[in-house]
Backbone bond lengths (Angstrom), bond angles and torsions (degrees), N, CA, C in turn:
res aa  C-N    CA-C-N  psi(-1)  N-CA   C-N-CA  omega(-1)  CA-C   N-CA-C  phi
1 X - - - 1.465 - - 1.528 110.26 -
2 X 1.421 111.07 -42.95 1.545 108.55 173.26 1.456 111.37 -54.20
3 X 1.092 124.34 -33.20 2.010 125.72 -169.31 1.632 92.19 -62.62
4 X 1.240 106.08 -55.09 1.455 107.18 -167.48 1.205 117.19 -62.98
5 X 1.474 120.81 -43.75 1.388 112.02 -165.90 1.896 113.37 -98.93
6 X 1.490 109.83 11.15 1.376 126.93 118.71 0.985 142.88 -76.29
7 X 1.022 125.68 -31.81 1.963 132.12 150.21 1.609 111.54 -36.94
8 X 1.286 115.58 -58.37 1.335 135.74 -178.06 1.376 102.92 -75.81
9 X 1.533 139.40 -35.79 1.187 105.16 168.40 1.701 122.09 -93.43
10 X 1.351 119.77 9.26 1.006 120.75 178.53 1.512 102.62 -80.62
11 X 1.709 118.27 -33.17 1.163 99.51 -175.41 1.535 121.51 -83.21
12 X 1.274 108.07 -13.63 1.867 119.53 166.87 1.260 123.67 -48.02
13 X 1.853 109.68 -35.19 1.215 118.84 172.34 1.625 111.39 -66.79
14 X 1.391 107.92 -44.56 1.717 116.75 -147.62 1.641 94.92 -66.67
15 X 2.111 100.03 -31.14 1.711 95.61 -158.30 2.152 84.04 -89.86
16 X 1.041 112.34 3.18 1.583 100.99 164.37 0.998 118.47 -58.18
17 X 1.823 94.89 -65.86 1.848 107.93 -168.41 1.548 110.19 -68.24
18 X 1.803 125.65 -12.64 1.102 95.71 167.47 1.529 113.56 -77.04
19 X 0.948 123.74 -47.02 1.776 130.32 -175.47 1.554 96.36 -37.08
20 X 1.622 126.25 -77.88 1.388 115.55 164.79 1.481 126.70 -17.76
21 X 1.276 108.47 -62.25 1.711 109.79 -147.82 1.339 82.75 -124.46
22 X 1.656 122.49 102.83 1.410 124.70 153.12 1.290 122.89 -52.99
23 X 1.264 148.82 125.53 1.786 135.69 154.74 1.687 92.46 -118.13
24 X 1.985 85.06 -173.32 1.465 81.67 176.76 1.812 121.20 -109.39
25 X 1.126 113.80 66.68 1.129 138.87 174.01 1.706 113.12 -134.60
26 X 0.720 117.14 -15.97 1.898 148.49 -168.78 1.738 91.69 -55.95
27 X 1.168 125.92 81.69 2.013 123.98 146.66 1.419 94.52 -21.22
28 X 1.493 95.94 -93.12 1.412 89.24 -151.59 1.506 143.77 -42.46
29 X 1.603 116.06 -22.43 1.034 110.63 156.74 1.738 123.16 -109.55
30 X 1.251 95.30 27.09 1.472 92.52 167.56 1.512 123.76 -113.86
31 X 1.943 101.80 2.39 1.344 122.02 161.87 1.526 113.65 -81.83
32 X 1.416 102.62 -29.57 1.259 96.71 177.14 1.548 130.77 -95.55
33 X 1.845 110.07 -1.30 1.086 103.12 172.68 1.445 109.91 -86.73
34 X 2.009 113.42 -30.98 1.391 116.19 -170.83 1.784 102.28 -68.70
35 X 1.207 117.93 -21.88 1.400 119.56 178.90 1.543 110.25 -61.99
36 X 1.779 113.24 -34.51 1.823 111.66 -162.97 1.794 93.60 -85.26
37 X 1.610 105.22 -34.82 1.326 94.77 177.12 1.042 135.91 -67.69
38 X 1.670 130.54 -44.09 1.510 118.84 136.80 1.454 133.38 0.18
39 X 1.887 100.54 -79.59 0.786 127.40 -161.73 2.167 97.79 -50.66
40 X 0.662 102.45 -57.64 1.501 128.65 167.42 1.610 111.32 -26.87
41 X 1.541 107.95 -59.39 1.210 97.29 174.42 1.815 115.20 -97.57
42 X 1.045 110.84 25.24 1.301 106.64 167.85 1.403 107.51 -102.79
43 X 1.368 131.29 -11.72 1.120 136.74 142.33 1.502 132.40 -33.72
44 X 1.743 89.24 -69.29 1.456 120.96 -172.46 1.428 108.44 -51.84
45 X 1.465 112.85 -57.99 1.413 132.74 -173.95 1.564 129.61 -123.20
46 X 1.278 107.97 44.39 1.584 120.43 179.58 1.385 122.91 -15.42
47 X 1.425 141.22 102.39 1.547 116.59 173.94 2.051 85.67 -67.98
48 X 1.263 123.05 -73.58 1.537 119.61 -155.03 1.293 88.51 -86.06
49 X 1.867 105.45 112.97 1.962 107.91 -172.30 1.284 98.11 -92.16
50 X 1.292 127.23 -4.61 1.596 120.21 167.38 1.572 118.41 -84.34
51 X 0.929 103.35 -29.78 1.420 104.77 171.08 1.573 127.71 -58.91
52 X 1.346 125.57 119.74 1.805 144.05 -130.37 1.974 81.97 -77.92
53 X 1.680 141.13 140.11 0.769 124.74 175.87 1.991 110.93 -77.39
54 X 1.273 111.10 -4.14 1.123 106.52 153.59 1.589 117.25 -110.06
55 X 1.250 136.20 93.49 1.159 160.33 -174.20 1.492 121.12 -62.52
56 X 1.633 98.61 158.09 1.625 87.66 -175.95 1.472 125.93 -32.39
57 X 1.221 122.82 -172.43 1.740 119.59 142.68 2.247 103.03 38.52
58 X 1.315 121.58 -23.55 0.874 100.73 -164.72 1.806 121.85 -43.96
59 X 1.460 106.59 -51.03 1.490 87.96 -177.33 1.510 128.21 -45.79
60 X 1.255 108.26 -45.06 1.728 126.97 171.78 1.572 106.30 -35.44
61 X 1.436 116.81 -61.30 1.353 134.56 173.86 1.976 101.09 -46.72
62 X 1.064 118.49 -33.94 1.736 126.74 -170.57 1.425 95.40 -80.27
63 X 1.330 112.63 -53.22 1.471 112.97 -156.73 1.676 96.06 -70.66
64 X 1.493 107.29 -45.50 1.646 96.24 -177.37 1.845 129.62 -61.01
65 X 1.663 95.56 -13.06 1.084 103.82 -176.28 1.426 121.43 -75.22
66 X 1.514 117.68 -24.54 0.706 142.20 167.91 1.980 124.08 -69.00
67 X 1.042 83.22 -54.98 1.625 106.93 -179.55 1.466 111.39 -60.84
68 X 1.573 110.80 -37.05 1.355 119.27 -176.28 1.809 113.64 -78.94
69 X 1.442 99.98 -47.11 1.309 122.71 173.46 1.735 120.97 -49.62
70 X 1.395 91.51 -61.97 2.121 107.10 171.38 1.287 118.39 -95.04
71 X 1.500 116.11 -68.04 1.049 103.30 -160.92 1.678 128.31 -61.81
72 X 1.499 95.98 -47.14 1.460 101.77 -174.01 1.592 109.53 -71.98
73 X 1.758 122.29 -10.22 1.713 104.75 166.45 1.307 95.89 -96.23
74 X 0.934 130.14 27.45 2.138 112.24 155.17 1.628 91.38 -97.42
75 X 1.445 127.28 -43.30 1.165 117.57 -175.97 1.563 137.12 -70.71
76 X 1.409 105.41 -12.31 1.369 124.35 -176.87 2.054 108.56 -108.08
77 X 1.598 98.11 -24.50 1.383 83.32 -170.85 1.567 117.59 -95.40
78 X 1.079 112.91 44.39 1.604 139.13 167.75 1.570 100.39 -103.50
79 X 1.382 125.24 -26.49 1.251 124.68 178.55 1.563 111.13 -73.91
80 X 1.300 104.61 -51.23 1.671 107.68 -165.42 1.660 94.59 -83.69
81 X 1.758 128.07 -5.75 1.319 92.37 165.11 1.233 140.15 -103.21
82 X 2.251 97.42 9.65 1.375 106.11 168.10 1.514 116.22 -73.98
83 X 1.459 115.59 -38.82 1.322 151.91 142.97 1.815 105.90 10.55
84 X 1.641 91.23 -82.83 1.780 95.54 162.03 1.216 126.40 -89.21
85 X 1.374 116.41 19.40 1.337 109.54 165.24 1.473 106.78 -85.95
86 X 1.379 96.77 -73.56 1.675 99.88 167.84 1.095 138.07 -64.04
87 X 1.633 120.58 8.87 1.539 117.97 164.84 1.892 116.07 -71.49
88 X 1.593 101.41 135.89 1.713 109.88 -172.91 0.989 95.57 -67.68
89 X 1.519 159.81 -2.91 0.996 146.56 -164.05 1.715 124.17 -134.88
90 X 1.344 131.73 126.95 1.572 133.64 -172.30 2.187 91.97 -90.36
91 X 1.944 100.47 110.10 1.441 86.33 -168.63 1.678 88.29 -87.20
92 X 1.241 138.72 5.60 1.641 129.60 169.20 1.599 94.82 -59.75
93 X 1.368 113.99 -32.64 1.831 96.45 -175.66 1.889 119.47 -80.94
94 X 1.116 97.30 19.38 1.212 103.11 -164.67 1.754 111.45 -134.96
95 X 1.529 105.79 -12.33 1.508 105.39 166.15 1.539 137.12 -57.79
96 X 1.168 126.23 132.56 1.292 144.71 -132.07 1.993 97.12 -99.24
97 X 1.602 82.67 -39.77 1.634 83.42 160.02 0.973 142.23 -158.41
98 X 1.553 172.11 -135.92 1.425 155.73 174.72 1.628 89.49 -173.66
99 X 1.791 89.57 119.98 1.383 128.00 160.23 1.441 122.43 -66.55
100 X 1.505 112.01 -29.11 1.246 106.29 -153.91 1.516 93.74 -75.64
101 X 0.858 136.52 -24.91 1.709 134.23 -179.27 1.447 127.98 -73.56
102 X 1.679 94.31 -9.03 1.608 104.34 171.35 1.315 109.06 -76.33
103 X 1.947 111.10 -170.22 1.734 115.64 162.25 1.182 93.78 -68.25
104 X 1.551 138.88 -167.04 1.154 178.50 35.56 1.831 111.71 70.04
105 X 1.427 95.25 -51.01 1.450 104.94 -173.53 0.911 105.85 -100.29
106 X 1.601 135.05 -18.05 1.718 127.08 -156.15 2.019 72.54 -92.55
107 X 0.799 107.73 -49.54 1.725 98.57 -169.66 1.519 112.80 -72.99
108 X 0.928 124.68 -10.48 1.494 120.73 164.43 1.823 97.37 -70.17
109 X 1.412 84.35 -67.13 2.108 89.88 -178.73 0.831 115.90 -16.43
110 X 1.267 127.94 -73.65 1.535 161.19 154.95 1.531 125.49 -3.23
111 X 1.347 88.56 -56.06 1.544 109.41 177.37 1.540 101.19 -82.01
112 X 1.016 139.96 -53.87 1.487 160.31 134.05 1.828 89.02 26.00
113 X 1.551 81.54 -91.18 1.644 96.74 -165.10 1.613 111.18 -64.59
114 X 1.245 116.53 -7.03 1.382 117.53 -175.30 1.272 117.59 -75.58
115 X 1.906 97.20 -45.56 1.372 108.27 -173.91 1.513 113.87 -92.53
116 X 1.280 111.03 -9.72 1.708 111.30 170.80 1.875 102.96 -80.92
117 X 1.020 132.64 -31.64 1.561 122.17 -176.69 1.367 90.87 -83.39
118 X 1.392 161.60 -29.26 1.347 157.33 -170.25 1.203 100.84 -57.76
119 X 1.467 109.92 -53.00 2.127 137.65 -162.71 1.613 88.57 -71.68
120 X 1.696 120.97 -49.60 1.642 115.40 -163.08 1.474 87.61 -85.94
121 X 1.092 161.16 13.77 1.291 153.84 -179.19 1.389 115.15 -101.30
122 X 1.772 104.38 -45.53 1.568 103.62 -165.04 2.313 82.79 -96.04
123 X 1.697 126.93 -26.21 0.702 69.50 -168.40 2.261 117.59 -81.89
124 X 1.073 104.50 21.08 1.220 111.66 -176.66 1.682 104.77 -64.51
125 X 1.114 107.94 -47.58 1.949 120.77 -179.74 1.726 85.28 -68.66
126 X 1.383 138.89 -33.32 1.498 100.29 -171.24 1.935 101.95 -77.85
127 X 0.780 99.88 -11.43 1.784 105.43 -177.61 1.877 106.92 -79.81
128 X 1.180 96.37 -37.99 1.675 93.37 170.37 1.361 140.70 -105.14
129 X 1.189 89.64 4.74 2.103 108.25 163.34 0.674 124.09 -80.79
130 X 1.512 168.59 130.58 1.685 133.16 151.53 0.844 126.05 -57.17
131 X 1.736 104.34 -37.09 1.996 108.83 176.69 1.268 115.41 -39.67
132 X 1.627 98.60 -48.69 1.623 97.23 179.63 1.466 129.24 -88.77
133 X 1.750 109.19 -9.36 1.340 96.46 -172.34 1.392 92.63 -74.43
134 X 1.555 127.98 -52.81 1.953 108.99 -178.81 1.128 120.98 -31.77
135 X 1.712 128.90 -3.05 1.557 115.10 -178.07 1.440 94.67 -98.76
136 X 1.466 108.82 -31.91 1.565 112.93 -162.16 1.861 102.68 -79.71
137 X 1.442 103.04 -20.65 1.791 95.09 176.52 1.431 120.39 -48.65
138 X 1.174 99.96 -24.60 2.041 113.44 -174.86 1.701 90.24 -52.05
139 X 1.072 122.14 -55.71 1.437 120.34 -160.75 1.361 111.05 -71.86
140 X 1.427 118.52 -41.64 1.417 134.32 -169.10 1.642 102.24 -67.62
141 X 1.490 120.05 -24.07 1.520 121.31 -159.69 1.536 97.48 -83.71
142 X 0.981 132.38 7.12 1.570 140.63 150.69 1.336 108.11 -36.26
143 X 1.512 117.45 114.17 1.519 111.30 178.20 1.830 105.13 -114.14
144 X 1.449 114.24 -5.25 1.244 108.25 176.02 1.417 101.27 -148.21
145 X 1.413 125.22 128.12 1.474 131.35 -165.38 1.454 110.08 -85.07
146 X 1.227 107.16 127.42 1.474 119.93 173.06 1.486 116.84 -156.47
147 X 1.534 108.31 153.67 1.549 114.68 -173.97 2.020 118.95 -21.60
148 X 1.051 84.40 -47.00 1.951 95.65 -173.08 1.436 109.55 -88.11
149 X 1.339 121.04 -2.89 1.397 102.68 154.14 1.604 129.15 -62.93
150 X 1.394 102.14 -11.61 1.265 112.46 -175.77 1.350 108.10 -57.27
151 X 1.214 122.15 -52.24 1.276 135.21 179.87 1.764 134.22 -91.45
152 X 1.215 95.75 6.01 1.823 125.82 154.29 1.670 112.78 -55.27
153 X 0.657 124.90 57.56 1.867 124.10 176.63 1.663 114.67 -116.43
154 X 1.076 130.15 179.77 1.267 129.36 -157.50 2.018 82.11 -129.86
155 X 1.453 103.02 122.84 1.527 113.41 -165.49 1.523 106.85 -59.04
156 X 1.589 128.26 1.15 1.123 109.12 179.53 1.615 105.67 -99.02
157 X 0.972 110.16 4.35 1.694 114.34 162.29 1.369 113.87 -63.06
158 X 1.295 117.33 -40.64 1.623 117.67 158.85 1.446 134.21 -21.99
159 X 1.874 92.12 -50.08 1.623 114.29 -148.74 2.150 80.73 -91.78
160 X 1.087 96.11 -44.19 1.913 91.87 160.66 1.029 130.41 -38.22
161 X 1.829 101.82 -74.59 1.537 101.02 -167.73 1.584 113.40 -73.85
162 X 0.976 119.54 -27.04 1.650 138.19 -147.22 1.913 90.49 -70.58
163 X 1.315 102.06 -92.59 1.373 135.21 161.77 1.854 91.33 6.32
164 X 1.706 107.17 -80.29 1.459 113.32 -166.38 1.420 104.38 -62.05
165 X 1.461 117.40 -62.40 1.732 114.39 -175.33 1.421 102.41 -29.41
166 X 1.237 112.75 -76.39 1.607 119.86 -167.82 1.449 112.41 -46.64
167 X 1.281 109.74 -34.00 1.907 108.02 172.70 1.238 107.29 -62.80
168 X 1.229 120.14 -47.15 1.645 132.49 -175.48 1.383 103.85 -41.24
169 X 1.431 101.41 -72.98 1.620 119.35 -174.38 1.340 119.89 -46.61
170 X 1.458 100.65 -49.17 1.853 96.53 -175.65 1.875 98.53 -75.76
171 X 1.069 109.14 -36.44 1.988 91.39 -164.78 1.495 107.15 -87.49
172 X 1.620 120.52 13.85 1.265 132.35 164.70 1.310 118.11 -102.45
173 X 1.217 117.56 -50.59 1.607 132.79 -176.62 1.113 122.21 -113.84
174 X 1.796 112.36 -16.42 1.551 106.76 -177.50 1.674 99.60 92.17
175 X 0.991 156.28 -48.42 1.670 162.80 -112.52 1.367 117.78 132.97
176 X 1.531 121.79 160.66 0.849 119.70 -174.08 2.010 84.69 -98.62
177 X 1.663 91.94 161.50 1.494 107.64 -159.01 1.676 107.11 -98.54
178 X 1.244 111.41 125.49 1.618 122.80 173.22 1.418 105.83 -1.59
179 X 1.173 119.52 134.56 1.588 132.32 177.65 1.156 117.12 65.81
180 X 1.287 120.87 1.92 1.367 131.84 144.52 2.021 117.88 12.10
181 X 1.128 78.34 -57.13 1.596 103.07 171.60 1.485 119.24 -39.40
182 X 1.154 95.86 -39.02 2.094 108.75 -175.19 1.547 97.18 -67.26
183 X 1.242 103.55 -43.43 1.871 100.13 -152.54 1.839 86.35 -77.46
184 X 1.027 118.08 -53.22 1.664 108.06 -164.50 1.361 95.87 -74.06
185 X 1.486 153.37 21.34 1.319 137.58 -178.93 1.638 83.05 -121.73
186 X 1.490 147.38 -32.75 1.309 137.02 164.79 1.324 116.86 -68.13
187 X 1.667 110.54 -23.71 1.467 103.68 167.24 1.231 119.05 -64.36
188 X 1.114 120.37 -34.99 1.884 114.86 -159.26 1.880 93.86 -90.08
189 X 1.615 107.56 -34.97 1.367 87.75 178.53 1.882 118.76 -70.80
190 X 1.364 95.67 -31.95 1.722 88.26 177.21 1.548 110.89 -70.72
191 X 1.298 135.93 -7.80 1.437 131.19 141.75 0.988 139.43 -61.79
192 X 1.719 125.23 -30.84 1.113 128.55 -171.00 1.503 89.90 -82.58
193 X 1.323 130.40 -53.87 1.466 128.64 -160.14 1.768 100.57 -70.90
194 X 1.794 133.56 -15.42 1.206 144.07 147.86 1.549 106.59 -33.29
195 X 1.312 133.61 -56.77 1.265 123.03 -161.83 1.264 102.00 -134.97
196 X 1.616 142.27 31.03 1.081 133.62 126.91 1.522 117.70 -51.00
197 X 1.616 81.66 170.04 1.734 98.68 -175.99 1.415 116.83 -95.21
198 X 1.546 116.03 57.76 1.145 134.07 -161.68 2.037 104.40 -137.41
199 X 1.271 100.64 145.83 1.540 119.65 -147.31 1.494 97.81 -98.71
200 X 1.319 137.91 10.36 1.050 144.03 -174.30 1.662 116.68 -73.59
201 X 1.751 118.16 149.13 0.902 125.04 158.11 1.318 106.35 -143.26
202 X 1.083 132.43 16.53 1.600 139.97 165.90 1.560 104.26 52.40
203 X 1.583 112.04 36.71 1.873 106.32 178.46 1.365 108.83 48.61
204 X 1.300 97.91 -140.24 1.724 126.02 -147.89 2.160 89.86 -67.02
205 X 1.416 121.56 -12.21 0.975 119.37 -154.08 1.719 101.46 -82.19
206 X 1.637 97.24 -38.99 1.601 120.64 179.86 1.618 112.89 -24.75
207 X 1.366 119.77 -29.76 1.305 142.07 -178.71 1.601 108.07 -65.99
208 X 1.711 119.98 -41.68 0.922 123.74 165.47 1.131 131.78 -89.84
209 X 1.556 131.20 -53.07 1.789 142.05 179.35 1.380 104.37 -95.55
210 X 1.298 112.51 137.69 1.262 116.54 169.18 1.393 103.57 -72.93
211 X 1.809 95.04 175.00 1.877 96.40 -161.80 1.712 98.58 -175.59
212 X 1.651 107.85 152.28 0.969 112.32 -151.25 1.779 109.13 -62.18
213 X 1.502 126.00 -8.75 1.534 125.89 170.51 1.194 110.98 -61.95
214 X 1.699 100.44 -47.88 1.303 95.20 -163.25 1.714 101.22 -75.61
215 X 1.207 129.02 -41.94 1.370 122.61 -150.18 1.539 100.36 -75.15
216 X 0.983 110.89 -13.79 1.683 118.44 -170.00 1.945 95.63 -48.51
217 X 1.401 91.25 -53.32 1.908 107.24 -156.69 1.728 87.53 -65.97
218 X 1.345 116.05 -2.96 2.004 91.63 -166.25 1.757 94.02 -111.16
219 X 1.484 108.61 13.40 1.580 98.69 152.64 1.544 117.76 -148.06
220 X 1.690 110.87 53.28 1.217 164.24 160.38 1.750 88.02 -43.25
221 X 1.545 124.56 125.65 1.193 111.27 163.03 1.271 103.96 -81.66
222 X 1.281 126.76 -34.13 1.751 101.40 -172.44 1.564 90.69 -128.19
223 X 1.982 96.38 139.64 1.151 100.15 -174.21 1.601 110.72 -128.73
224 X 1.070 141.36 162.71 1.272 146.85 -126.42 1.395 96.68 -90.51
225 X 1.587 122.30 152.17 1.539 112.72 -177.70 1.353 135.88 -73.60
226 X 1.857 94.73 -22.21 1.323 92.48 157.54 1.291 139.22 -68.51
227 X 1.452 123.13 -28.16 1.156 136.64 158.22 1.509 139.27 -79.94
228 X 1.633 110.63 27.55 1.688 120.54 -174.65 1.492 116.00 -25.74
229 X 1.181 113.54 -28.69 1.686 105.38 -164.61 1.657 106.37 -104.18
230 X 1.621 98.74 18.89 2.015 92.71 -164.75 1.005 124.90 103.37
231 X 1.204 102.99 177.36 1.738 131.66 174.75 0.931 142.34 -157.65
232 X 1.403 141.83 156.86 1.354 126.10 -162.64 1.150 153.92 28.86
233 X 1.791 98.44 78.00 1.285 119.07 -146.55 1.666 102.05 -85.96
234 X 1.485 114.75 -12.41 1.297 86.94 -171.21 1.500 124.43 -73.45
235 X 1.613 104.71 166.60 1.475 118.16 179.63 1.382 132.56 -100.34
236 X 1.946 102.22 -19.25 1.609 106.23 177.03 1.391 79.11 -136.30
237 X 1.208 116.30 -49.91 1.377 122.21 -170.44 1.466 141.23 -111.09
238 X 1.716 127.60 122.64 1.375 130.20 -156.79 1.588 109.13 -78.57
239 X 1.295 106.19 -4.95 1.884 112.62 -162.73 1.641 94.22 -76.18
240 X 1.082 146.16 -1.31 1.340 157.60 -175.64 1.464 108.53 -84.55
241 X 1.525 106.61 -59.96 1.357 98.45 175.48 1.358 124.24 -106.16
242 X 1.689 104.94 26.15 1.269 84.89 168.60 2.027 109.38 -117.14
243 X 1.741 93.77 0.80 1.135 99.54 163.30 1.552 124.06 -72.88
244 X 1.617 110.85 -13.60 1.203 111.24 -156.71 1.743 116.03 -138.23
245 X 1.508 90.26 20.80 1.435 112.83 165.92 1.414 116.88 75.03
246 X 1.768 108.52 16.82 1.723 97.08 -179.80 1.241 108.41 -115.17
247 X 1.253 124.03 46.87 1.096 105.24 -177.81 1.995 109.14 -112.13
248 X 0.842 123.04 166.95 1.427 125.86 -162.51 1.774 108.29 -164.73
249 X 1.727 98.52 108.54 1.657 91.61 160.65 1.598 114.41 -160.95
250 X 1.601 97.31 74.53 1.305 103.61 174.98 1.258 144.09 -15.87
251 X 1.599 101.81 -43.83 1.308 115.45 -165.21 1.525 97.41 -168.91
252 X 1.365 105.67 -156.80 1.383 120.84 -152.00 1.770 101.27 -76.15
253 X 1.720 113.73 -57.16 1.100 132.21 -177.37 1.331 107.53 55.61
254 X 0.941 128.42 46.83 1.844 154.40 140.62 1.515 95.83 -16.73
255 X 1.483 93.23 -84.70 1.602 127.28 -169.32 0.878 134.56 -75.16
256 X 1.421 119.98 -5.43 1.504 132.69 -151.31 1.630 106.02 -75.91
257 X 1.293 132.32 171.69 1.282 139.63 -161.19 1.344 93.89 -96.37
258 X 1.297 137.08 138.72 1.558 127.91 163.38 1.956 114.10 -124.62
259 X 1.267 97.59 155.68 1.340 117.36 -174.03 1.727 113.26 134.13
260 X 1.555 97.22 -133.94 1.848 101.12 -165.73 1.803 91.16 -146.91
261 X 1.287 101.78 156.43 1.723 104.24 163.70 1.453 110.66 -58.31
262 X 1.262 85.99 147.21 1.857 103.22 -171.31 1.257 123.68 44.63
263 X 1.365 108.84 51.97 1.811 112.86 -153.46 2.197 88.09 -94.61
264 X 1.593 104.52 -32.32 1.493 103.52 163.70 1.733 123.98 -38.65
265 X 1.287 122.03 -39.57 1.146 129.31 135.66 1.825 142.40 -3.45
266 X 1.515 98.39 -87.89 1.044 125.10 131.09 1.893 139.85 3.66
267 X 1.724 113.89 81.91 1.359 101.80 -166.02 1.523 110.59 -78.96
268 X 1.374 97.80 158.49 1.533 124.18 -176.24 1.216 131.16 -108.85
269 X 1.537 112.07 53.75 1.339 127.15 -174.54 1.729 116.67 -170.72
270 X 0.934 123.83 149.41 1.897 118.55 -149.65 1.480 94.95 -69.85
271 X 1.566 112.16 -59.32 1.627 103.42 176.45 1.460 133.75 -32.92
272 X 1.581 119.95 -53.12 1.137 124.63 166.40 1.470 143.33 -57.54
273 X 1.470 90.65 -26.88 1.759 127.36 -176.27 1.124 102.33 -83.53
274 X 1.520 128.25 -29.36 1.127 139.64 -165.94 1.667 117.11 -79.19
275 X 1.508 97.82 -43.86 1.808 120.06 171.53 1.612 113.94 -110.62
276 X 1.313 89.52 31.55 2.178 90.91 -179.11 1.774 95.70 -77.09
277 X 1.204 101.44 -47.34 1.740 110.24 -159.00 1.512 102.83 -75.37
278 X 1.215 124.92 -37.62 1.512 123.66 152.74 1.432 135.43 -52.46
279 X 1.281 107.09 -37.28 1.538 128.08 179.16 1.587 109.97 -91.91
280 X 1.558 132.06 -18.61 1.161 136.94 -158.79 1.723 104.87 -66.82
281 X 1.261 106.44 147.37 1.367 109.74 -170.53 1.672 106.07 -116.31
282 X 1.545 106.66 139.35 1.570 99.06 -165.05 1.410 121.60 -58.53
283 X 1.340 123.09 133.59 1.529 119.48 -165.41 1.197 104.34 98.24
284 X 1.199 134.84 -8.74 1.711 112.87 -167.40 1.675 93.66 -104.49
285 X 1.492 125.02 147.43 1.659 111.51 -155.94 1.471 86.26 -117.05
C-alpha cells in the first residue's frame, strides 16, 4: 500500500509541475491547445452545419477527457508500478528487438505501427465480447460527433488497452523508444480530428489514416448484417482494416444516426455510465 500511495503522490506532483511550468512536452497543455484547435475548425468548416458548435453531451465528452487523461492515470499507475515490481520476470531480457540501433524515425515508425495494430486489435475484441462491449458502449453512446468524443470511454478500457500495449512493447522492444512522446502526441491528434465535425478523408491517403468519413460509419447505430460486430476499427490507422476486410463506407454518412440498439436505455451521465456494466442485468443490451 505504501508503493502505491507513493506512486500516486509522485504523480500529483509531476501533473502539478506540469500545470505550473509549461514546456514543450507538457499533455496537459498540449491537449488543451490541440483540443481549441480542432475545436476551431469544426467551427470554421462544419461537415454537420446544423449541428450546435457546443454539442450534445459535449461537456460530459470534456470532463471525460480529462478524467481519462489525469485523473484516472495518477490513480491506476500505482498499479502497474507494483505490477513491475513484483513481476518474476525482466521482459528487457526477452525483447524480440532493439531500436536503439535504428535512425530515430525508422524506430519511432516502427513503434508507430506496432502500437496502433495492438490498439486496432484489442479494440476489435471490445466489439466482439459482450463483457467488453458494455464497457465499450460508454464511447458508442455518442449521439453527436465531436472532437472530445474521442476521449469519452469508460476508464476500464485503460486497464484493457494499457496492460496489452505495454506487454507488446516490452517483449518486442524491451520499452518504448526515446521520444516516444511524438508517436502518442500524433495519436491523440489523429483521433481528435477522427471524430470531429469535420468532412475529411485526406484523398488517396484515406487508405492509410483513419479519418472522420471513415470513422463516422464505425459508430453507425445500425450496422449491416453481415458485419454484426462493426467496422472500422482503426484508431490512427485505416491499413488494418483494409488489410483485413473490415472496413466499410458506403457512402457519405454525413447524417447517419449514431450509437447502439437500445442505446435510449442507456444512462447519460459519467456516474451511471461508469457502474452500468457492473450493475447490468442479463438481457438488458
Amino acid at each position: 500500500m505504501g508503493i502505491y500511495i507513493k506512486s500516486l503522490g509522485e504523480y500529483l506532483s509531476y501533473l502539478k509541475g506540469e500545470i505550473l511550468h509549461p514546456h514543450y512536452q507538457n499533455y496537459f497543455y498540449l491537449l488543451i491547445v490541440l483540443s481549441l484547435v480542432v475545436w476551431g475548425l469544426e467551427y470554421l468548416t462544419p461537415w454537420r452545419k446544423k449541428q450546435s458548435i457546443i454539442r450534445k453531451d459535449f461537456w460530459l465528452d470534456a470532463f471525460y477527457m480529462f478524467f481519462n487523461f489525469f485523473i484516472f492515470a495518477a490513480i491506476i499507475k500505482g498499479v502497474y508500478e507494483l505490477i513491475a515490481i513484483y513481476s518474476p520476470i525482466s521482459a528487457k531480457s526477452f525483447a524480440l528487438l532493439d531500436f536503439s540501433y535504428l535512425p530515430v524515425w525508422l524506430g519511432l515508425l516502427l513503434f508507430f505501427l506496432m502500437n496502433d495494430f495492438v490498439q486496432w486489435f484489442t479494440h476489435v475484441l471490445l466489439h466482439r465480447f459482450s463483457f467488453l462491449w458494455d464497457f465499450h458502449k460508454v464511447h458508442h453512446s455518442v449521439k453527436e460527433m465531436g472532437f472530445a468524443a474521442h476521449l469519452r470511454y469508460h476508464w476500464m478500457e485503460n486497464i484493457f488497452y494499457k496492460p496489452l500495449k505495454t506487454l507488446v512493447v516490452l517483449l518486442i522492444v524491451g520499452g518504448e523508444p526515446q521520444d516516444a512522446f511524438i508517436v502518442h502526441f500524433i495519436a491523440i491528434t489523429i483521433g481528435h480530428l477522427n471524430h470531429a465535425n469535420l468532412g475529411w478523408d485526406y484523398g488517396f491517403l484515406k487508405y492509410v489514416f483513419n479519418n472522420p468519413k471513415m470513422h463516422i460509419w464505425h459508430h453507425a447505430k445500425e450496422v449491416p448484417k453481415e458485419r454484426p460486430y462493426g467496422m472500422n476499427y482503426g484508431i490512427s490507422l485505416s491499413i488494418w482494416d483494409y488489410i483485413f476486410k473490415t472496413n466499410y463506407i458506403p457512402s457519405s454518412g454525413r447524417d447517419i444516426p449514431l450509437g447502439f440498439t437500445e442505446d435510449n436505455k442507456f444512462p447519460n451521465n459519467f456516474i451511471q455510465q461508469s457502474i452500468y456494466p457492473l450493475n447490468k442485468k442479463d438481457g438488458n443490451n
